[in-house]
N, C-alpha and C positions, 0 to 999 in steps of 0.2 A: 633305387632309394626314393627317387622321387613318385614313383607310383604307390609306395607304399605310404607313404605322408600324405600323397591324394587322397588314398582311401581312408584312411582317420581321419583327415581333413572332412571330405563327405559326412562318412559314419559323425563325426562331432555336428555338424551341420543341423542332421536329422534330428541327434537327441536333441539340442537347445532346442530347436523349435517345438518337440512334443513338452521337455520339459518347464518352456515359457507356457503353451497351451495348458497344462494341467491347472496353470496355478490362477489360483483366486484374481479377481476382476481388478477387484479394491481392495487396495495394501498389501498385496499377495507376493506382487511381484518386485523384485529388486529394490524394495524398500520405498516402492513411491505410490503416491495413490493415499485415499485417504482412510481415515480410522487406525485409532491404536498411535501411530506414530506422529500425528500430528503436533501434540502439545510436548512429547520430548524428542522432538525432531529425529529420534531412533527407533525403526521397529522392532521388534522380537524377527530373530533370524529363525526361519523355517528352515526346515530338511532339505526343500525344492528351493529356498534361495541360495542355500550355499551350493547345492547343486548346480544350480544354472550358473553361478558367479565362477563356478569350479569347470565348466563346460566354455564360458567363454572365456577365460583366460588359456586353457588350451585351445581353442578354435584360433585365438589371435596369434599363441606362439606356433601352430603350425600354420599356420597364413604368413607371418615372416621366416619360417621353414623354408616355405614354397618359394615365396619371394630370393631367396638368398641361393638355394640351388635350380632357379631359371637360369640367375646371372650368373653363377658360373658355368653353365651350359649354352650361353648367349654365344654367339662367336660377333666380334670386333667388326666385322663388315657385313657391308648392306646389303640386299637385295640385288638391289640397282649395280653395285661393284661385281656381284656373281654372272650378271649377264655375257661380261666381257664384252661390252660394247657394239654387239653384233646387231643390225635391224630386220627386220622381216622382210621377206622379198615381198617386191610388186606385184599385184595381178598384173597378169600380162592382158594388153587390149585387145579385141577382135583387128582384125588385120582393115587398114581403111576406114578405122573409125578414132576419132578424137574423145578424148575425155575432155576435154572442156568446154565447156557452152560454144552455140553456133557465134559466129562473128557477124558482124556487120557484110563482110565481104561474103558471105556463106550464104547459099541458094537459100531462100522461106523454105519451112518445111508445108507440104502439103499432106493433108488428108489423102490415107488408102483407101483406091477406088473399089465400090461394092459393084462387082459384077454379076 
């Protein structure tokens, strides 16, 4: 189910945007912009506005589609709860060698002699 609300979801996506692109620069689109509509604060509603207004209100209602069956497909525990508490093992060290910085009490290291 939820794949298929994706793909209308998408496919709605695509149309708004070509059908925002078709429409006029100025005043064209969703009633804003100027000429025509200015002095009765209402434009003339075009074919392509009611379209788009008709494309984003299904965009929204399959966007809280989406939203409503993530969460019930969520499950209740975290990430972190699935691990089971377990850590990764240690590299093991070469035998005779320390991981931590030399000490005070630790021989200077010298330069390998070029023979």
């Amino acid at each position: 189910m939820e794949n298929v609300v994706l793909t209308v979801h998408l496919i709605l996506a695509l149309a708004l945007i070509g059908v925002v692109l078709l429409q006029r620069s100025e005043g064209g689109g969703l009633g804003m912009g100027g000429g025509g509509g200015v002095v009765s604060g209402r434009s003339a509603a075009t074919a392509l506005g009611k379209v788009t207004w008709g494309l984003a209100v299904a965009f929204i209602a399959t966007s809280i589609t989406l939203t409503v069956l993530a969460r019930q497909n969520a499950s209740s525990t975290s990430v972190i709860d699935t691990t089971g508490g377990t850590t990764a093992p240690a590299a093991p060290a070469a035998p005779g060698s320390s991981l931590l910085p030399p000490g005070l009490g630790d021989q200077p290291l010298t330069p390998p002699r070029v023979d």
